[in-house]
DODREN-123437 format. One record per residue (C-alpha): y negated, x negated, z; residue in one letter. Coordinates in pm, whole numbers, plus 32768, in hexadecimal, padded with zeros to 4 digits. Layout:
BEGIN
YXZa ...
***
This chain:
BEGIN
39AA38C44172x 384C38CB4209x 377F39F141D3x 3629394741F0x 353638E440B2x 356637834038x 345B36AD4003x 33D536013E9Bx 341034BD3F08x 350633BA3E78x 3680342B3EA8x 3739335B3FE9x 389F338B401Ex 3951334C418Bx 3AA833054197x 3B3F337D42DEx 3ACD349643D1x 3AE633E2453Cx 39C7336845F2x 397D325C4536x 3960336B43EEx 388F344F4469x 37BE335E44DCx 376E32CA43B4x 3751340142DEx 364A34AF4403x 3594335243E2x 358E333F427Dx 355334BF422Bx 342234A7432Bx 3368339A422Ex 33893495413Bx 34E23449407Dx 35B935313FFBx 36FF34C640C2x 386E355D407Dx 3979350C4182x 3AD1351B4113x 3BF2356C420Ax 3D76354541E3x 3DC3362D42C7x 3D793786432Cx 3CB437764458x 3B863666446Cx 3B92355545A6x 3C8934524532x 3D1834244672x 3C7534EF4733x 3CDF362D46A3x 3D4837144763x 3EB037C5479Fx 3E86393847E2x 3FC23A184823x 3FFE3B7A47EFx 40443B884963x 3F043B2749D2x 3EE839BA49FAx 3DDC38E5497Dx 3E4A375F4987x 3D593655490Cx 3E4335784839x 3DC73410486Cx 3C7833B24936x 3C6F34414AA5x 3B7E335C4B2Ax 3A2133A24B44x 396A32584B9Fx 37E231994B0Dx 3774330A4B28x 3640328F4A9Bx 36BA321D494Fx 372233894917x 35B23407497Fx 350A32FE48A6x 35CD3383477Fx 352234F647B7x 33F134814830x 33C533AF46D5x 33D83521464Ax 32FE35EB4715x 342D36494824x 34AD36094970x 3634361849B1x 360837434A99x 357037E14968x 36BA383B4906x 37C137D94A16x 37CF37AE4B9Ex 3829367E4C3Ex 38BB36644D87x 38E8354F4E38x 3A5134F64EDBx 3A8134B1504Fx 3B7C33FD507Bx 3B1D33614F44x 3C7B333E4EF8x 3DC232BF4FDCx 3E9431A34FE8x 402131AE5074x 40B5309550BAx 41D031375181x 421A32865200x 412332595364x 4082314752E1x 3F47320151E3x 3DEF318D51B8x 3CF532AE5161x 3BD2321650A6x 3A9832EB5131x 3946331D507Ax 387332C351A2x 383A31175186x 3812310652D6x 397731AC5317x 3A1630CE522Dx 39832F9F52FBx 3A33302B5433x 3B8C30805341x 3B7D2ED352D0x 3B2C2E5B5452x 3C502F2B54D3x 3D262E8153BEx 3CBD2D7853D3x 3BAD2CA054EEx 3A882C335459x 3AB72CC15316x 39AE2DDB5300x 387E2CB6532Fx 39612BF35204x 396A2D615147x 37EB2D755147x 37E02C0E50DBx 38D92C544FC1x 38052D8B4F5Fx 36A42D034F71x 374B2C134E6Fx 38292D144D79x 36AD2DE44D85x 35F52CBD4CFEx 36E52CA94BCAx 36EF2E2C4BB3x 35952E144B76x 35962D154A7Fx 36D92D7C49E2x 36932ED349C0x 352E2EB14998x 352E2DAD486Bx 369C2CF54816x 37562E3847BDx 36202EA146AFx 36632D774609x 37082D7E44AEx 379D2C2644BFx 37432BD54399x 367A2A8443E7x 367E29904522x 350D29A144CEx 35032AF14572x 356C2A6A46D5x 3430298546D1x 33912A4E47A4x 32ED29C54904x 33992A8E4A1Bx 34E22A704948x 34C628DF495Dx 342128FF4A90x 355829E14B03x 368829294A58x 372328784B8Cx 36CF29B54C33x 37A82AA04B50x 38C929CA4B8Ax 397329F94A31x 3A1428BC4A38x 3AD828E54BA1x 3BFE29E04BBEx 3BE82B4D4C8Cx 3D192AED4D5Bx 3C60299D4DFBx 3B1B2A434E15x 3BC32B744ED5x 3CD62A7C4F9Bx 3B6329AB4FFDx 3B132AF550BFx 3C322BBC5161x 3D872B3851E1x 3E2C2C8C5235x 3F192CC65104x 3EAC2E325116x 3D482DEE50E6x 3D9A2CED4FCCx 3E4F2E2D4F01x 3D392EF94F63x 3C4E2E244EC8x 3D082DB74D83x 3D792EF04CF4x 3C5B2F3A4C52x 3C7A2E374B2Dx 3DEB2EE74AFEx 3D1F2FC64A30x 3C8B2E6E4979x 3DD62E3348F3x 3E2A2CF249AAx 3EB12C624ACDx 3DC12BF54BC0x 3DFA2A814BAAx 3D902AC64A1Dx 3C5E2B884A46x 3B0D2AC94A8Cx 3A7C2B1A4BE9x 39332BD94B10x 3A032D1D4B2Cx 39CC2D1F4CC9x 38AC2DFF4C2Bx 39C92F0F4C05x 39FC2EE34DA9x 38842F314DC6x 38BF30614CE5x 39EE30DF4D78x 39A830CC4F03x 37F630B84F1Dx 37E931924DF3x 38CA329F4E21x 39FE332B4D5Ex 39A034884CB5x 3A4D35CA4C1Fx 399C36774B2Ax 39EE37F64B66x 3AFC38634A80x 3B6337024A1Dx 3B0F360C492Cx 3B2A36F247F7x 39E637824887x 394936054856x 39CF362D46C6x 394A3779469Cx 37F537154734x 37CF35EA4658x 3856369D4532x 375437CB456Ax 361836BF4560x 369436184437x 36A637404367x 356A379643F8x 34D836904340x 358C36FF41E5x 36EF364D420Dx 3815370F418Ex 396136E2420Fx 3AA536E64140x 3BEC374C41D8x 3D5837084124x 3CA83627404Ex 3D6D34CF4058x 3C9433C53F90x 3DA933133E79x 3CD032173DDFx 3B7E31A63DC2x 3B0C31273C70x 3A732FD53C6Ax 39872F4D3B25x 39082DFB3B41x 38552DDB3CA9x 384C2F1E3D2Ex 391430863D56x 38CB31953C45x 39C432BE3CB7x 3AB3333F3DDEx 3BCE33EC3D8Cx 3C7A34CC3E91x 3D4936163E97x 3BEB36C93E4Ax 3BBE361B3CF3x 3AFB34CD3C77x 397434BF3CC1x 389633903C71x 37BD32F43DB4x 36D432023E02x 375E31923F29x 38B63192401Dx 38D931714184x 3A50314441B9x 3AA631CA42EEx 3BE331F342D1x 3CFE30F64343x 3C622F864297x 3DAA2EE64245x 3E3F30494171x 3CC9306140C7x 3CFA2F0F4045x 3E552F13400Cx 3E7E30563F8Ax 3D2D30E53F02x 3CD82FB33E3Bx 3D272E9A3D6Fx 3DBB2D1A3DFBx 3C812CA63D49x 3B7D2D633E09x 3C272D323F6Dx 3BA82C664073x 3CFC2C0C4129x 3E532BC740C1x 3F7B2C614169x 3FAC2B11420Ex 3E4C2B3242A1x 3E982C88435Ex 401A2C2143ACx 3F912B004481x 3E782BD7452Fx 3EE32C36469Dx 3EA92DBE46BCx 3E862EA147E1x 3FB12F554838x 4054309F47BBx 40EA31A2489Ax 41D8327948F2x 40DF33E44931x 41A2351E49E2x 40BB368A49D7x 417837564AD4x 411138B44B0Ax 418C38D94C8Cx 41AB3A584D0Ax 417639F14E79x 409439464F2Cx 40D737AB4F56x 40C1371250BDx 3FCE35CF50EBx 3F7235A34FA0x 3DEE353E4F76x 3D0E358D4E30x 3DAC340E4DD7x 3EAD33654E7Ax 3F4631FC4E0Bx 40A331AF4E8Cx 40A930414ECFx 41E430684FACx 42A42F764EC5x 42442DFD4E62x 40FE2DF94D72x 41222C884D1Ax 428E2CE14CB0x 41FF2E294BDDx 40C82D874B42x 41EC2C5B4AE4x 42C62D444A14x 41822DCD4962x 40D52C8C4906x 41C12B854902x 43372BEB48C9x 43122D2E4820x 43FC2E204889x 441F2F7B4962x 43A62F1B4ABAx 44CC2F024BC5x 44282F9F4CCFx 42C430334C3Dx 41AB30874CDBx 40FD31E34C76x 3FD132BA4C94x 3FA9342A4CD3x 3E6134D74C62x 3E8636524D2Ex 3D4537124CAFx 3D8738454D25x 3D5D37B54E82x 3BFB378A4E3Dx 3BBF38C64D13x 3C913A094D35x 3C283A4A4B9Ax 3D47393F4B29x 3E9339DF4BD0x 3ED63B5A4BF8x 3E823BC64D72x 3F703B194E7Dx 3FCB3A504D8Fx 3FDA38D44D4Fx 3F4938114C05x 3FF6369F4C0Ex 3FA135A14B0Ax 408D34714B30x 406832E94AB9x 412F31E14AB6x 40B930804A0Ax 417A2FD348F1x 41B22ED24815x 411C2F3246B6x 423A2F4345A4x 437F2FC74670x 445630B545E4x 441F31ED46AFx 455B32F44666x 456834264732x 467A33A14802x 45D2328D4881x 4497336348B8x 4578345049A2x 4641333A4A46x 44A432C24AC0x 444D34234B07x 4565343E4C1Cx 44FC330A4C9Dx 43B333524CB1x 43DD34AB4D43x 44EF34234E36x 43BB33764ED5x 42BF346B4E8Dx 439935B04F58x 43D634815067x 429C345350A6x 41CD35C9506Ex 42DD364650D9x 42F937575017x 442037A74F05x 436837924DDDx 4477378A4CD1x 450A38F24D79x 43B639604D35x 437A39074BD5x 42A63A0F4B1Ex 424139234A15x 42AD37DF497Ax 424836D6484Fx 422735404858x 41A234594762x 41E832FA4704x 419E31E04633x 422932A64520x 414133924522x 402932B5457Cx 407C324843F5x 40C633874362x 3F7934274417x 3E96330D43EEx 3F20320B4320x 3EF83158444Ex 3F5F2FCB43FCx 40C82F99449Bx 409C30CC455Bx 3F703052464Bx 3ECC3122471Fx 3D7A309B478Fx 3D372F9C4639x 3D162E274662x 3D262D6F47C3x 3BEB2CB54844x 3C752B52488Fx 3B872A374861x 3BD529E54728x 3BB32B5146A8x 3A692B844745x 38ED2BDD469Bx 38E02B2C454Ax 3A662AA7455Ax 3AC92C4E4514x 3B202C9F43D3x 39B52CCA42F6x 392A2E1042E4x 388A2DB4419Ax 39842DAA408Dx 39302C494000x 399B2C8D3E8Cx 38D32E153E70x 37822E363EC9x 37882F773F17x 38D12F853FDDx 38C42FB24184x 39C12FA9426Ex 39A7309643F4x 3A8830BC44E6x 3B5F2FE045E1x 3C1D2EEB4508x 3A782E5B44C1x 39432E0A45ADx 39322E6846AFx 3A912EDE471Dx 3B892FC0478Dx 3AF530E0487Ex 3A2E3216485Ax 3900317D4872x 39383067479Ax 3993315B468Cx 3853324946B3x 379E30B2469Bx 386B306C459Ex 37F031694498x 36A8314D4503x 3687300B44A5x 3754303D4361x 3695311842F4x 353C30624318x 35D42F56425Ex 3615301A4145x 34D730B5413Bx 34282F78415Cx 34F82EF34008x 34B6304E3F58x 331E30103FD1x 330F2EB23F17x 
***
């Protein structure tokens, strides 16, 4: 629990400590609320917790990428802080790597001008069409970032705005990322290059509207980032300002039901007891709030609703503590040595453990010596899946070997002789941690039709003073989004509680 002074405001509760959480409760303590979040587990950060071992490694559990920099600074800025206030960023170079085959890597660097010469060796002509494709993806950055992703999709009213009319052929949410990419690049290396990004959207290229180039513009003009000593450091930052502003933070403290009388919520109750409030922000997984934490009459969505939604993936996550040093292994490397169409098939559209997957290593203690005892090696592992797979340990080894038969191939290095530390994590745990809906790992995908005001609502349409934050509402799955996300759920509240 929080040891700073609450303030006399009315009493907010926040359901859910990830991003999305601790956004809302800094943003809603700040305007003078008295805001309790409430926590199911031990540590705060949803996913982003962090693992830490009694032998000395630190592994960030879920988020690894640091991209939109900016919507991290605007956060502490909107409180008085910079970032560097409380963490240092560093910027990667190589940004991260790609193998496609044991000779045959491409090493992303964080110099633009580099990565025009990397495309025009790949491929002729392609670093004029790059520039082309970028001047583009910044130009719905801009808009995207700047003004879509603050909306609360509530209204089509709030999209009459000039530059978004103006800008509506321009954002191109109507045509598919694998034509707009296919428009620009013919070598099939470049084409992977350029669509893996929107693996993190949740759907396969063909699915996702060609808006989320914006996440090319981020990734490779941008830059990819590491905040020192992980992403837990992100959590703790956030977590520090909101309390800060009065917010207290509950630990253990599961929320079991929330107590409805006529339109709105009058009490919480969790493992800590039963409090009245004037307001929720449910940041917590949306389908279990509404399907566990309240009544059918007071949902907005039937089980049918969320069975038919398409969500991003799950995955299979390895933390391997590594008591040598790893050969050829980058800050991130993504092993597209195997068919993606194939992969991204068996996620999205026949369900089932991939047949030959593709997988991405995160190796921070290439970049910061504080995550891995000395000469040692910190390896976080991920491979996609489909959401809802039964996950025993067996299968989870069989996909370990065949992972790390690839993985010692290609570092060469014998990692499993070297083992000083071992754990994965699955959709099972995704549920049992999270309550995560069918085990997903990054919340709903954004295909067209799941897109702005098609996500589910984050008003609950039944309780006034009900809001939902996080990646299953607007506006997505991402660490960004979620920070977004409880911004704008919590000015929503406070606007209903101002009326």
């Amino acid at each position: 629990m929080s040891v700073h002074q609450q303030k006399e405001g009315p009493e907010i509760a926040v359901i859910g400590s990830g991003f999305a959480g601790i956004s809302a409760a800094a943003y809603l303590a700040k305007q003078g609320y008295r805001v309790d979040v409430y926590e199911k587990n031990a540590d705060i950060g949803g996913r982003a917790r962090q693992l830490i071992t009694p032998n000395g490694y630190v592994f960030d559990m879920g988020p690894s990428w640091y991209w939109m920099p900016e919507v991290f600074e605007q956060f502490f800025n909107d409180f008085g802080y910079k970032a560097a206030d409380f963490y240092e960023l560093q910027l990667l170079d190589p940004g991260f790597s790609v193998v496609f085959g044991a000779d045959e890597v491409l090493n992303i660097p964080a110099n633009f001008e580099e990565l025009c010469q990397l495309f025009e060796a790949t491929e002729n002509g392609s670093a004029a069409k790059l520039k082309s494709f970028l001047t583009e993806a910044a130009y719905k950055y801009r808009i995207g970032i700047g003004k879509l992703v603050y909306k609360p999709g509530l209204s089509l009213l709030e999209f009459a705005d000039a530059e978004l009319v103006k800008g509506l052929f321009k954002l191109q949410v109507f045509t598919s990322f694998s034509s707009h990419v296919k428009k620009y690049f013919k070598d099939p290396r470049l084409i992977a290059l350029m669509e893996f990004p929107v693996l993190f959207l949740g759907a396969m290229p063909e699915d996702t509207p060609a808006l989320y180039s914006l996440m090319n513009y981020a990734g490779l003009k941008l830059g990819t980032w590491y905040p020192k000593g992980g992403f837990g450091k992100v959590i703790q930052a956030m977590k520090e300002v909101a309390e800060k502003q009065g917010a207290m933070f509950h630990t253990n403290a599961a929320v079991t039901a929330l107590d409805v009388k006529g339109k709105h919520i009058v009490n919480l109750t969790s493992a800590k007891g039963t409090k009245d409030y004037a307001g929720i922000i449910a940041a917590a997984d949306y389908h279990h709030v509404e399907e566990k934490l309240l009544n059918q009459t007071y949902r907005n969505y039937s089980e049918k609703y969320w069975d038919n939604k398409v969500f991003a993936p799950s995955c299979l996550i390895f933390y391997l503590g590594v008591k040598t040093k790893v050969g050829r292994l980058n800050h991130h490397t993504l092993f597209f040595d195997e068919d993606l169409k194939q992969h991204s098939q068996e996620i999205y559209k026949d369900a089932q453990w991939p047949t030959k997957p593709l997988f991405y290593v995160c190796c921070p203690s290439v970049t910061d010596p504080s995550v891995a005892p000395a000469g040692q090696e910190n390896l976080f592992i991920l491979m996609p899946l489909a959401p809802d797979l039964k996950d025993p340990e067996a299968i989870r080894e069989q996909y370990f070997n065949l992972i790390l038969d690839r993985l010692e191939s290609y570092t060469g290095t014998a990692i499993r002789e070297q083992l000083d530390y071992k754990k994965s994590y699955c959709v099972s745990d995704f549920i049992s941690d999270y309550n995560s809906y069918k085990g997903n790992a990054y919340g709903l995908a954004n295909t067209l039709m799941q897109t702005a005001n098609l996500k589910p609502s984050l008003k609950n349409k039944k309780i006034e003073n009900l809001f939902y934050a996080g990646q299953l509402t607007v506006p997505g799955p991402g660490v960004p989004p979620s920070i977004i996300s409880g911004n704008i759920a919590a000015q929503q509240l406070i606007k209903h509680l101002n009326k």
